[in-house]
Structure formats: C-alpha cells, structure tokens
Legacy VTK file of the C-alpha trace (Angstrom):
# vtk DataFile Version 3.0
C-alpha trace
ASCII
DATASET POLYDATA
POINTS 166 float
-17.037 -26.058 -4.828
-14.057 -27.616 -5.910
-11.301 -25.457 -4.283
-9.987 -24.396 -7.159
-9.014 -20.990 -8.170
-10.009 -20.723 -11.698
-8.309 -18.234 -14.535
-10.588 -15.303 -13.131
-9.177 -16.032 -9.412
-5.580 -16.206 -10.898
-6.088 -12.965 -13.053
-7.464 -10.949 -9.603
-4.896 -12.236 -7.326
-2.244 -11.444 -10.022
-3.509 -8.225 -10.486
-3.722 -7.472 -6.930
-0.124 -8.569 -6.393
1.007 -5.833 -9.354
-1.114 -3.129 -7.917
0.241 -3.593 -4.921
4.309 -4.165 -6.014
3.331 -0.601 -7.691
1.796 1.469 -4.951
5.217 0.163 -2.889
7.321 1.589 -5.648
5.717 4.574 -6.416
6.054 6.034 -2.488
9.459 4.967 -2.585
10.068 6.678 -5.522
8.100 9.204 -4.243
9.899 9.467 -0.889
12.935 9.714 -2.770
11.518 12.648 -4.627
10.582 14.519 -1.791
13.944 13.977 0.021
15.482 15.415 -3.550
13.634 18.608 -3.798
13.827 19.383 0.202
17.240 18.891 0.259
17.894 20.866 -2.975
15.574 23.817 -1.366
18.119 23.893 1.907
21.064 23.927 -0.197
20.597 26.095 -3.249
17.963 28.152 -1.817
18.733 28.926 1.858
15.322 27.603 2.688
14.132 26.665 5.865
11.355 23.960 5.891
11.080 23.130 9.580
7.452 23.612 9.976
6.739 25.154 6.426
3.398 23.804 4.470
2.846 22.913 0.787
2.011 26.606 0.069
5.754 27.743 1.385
6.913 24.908 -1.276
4.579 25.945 -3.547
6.541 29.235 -3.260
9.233 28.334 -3.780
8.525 26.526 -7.251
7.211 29.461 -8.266
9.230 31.993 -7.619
13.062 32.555 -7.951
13.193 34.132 -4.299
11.513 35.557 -1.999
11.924 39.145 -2.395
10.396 37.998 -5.832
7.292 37.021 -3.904
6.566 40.034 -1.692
6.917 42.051 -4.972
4.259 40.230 -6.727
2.309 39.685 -3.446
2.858 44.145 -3.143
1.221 44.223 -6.455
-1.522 42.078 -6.378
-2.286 43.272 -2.291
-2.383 39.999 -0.437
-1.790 41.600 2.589
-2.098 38.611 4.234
0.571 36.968 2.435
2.838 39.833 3.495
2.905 39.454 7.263
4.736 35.728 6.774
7.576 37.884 5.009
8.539 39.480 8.281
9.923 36.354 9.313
13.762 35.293 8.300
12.701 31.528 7.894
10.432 32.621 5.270
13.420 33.968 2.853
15.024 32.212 0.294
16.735 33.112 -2.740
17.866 30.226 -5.563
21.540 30.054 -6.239
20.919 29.015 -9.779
18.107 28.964 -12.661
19.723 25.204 -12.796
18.617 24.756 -9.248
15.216 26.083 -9.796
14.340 24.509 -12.288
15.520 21.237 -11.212
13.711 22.003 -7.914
10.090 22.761 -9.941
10.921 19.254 -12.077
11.143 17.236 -8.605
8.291 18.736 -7.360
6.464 18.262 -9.845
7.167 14.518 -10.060
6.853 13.820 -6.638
3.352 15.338 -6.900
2.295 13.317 -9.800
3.443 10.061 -8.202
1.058 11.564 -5.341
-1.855 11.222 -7.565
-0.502 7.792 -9.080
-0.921 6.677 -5.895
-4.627 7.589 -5.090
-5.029 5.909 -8.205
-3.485 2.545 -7.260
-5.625 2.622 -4.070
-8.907 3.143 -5.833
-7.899 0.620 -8.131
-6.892 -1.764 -5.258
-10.456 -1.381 -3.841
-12.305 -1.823 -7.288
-10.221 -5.253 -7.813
-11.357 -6.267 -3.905
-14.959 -5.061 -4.861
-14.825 -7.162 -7.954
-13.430 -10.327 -6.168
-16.321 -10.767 -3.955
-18.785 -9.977 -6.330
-17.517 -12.470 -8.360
-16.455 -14.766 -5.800
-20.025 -14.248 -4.459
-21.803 -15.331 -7.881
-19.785 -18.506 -8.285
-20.469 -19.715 -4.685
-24.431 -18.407 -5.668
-24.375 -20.841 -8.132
-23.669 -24.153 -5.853
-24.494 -23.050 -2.915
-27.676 -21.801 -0.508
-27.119 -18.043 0.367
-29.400 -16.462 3.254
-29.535 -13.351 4.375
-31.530 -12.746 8.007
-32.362 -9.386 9.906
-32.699 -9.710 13.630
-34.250 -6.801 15.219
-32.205 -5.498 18.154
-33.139 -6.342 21.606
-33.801 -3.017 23.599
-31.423 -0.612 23.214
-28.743 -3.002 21.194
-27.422 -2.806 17.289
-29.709 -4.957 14.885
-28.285 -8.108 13.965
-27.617 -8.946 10.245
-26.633 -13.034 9.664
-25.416 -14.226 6.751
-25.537 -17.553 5.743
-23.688 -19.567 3.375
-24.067 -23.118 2.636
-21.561 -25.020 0.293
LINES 1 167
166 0 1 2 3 4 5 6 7 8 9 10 11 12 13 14 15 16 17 18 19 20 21 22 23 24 25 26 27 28 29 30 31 32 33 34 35 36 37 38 39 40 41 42 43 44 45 46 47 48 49 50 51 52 53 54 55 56 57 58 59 60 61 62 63 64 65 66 67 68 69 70 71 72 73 74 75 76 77 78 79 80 81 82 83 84 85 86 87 88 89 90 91 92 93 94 95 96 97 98 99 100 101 102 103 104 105 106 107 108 109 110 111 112 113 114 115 116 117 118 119 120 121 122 123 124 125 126 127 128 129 130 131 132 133 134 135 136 137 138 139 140 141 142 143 144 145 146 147 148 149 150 151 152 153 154 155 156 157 158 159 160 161 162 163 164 165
C-alpha cells in the first residue's frame, strides 16, 4: 500500500465529518428546544416538571389543562390516571391558545430532532461498517490476511488472531 487515501477514503472521512457536525447541531438545537417548551410549560401553564415524565408532557400537549384531562380521563375510566390528579404538581392550566399551541409546535420539533438523531447514529455506524469493509478489500488485494482460532487453555476465553501482512 501506498499510504494514500484515495477518492473513496476522502468521500467516507468527509462524510463522517458531516454526519458528525450534524448530530452536534441537531442536540443543540434540540437542547434548545427542550429548554423552550419547559420553560414555556412553567410560565404559561403553571406547570411543575420537577420529576414529571414524557407522559405528564405528553399531557400537557394535549390538553388545554388539567381539569380538561380528568374530564376526559372520567369519561373514558382510567382510573389509574385519576389518582395522579390528587396531587397539586399535577395541575396546570394554559394561559393562552397562543401558548399552547406554541408549546405542542416545540414539542413536537424537539421530538423529531430526537428521531433525526437516531438516524445520524445509525448512519454514523453504517459509514464505519462500510470503511472497514472497504478498507479491508483494498488491503485484501496487496496484502496476506490470516485469520487463526486458538482454543482456550482450561477454563480461559478462546483466542482469535488476526493477521495482516502488507
């Protein structure tokens, strides 16, 4: 081997730098989302989130307020969603339809970028997986590849070795 990178090196390390520029941005920008919509809640919604899950936001991007809520929960009989309404931290009520809506359009982008990001990752992996493969049929070409299974002394892991000679 020469030591050179080649176009296909360049286009794989290129890629990997934008995929990875990308993933940085979107959870920023996702961060930023979050931060939005959390704040918003606590301010036009008397909200408490300290300790609240994604169902509690959930909530409250689908419904107005929470009196809202237990009367839908009343009619459909979730009794079990009932019991949380006890609780004063669980009560909110949005200022605004502004608010609201604003709220469910943060959300809503914050939880897209979320699934923009598993995206980036899987792509990150299929662009590593793809390197080697075709790193590992370039060196195949001008160069000795073995490939040896020790069996494990008593009681120890089995030894794989590979070999590569340039």
């Amino acid at each position: 081997m020469d030591g050179r990178w080649g176009a296909t090196g360049t286009v794989l390390v290129m890629a990997d730098a934008a995929l990875w520029t990308s993933l940085f941005g979107v959870t920023w920008r996702r961060s930023g989302l979050v931060d939005s919509y959390e704040a918003l809640a606590v301010s036009a919604a008397g909200a408490d989130l300290t300790g609240k899950d994604r169902a509690f936001i959930l909530r409250l991007a689908s419904y107005r307020s929470s009196d809202e809520y237990f009367e839908t929960a009343l009619r459909l009989r979730a009794w079990e969603e009932l019991e949380a309404m006890d609780d004063e931290t669980y009560r909110w009520s949005w200022t605004s339809d502004e608010d609201y809506l604003r709220f469910r359009d943060l959300r809503n982008d914050a939880e897209s970028l979320g699934r923009r990001r598993t995206l980036l990752v899987a792509s990150l992996v299929a662009n590593r997986l793809l390197s080697g493969i075709l790193s590992a049929r370039r060196a195949g070409r001008r160069s000795d590849l073995s490939v040896a299974l020790r069996p494990a002394p008593s009681g120890a892991v089995p030894t794989l070795d590979l070999a590569l000679r340039f």
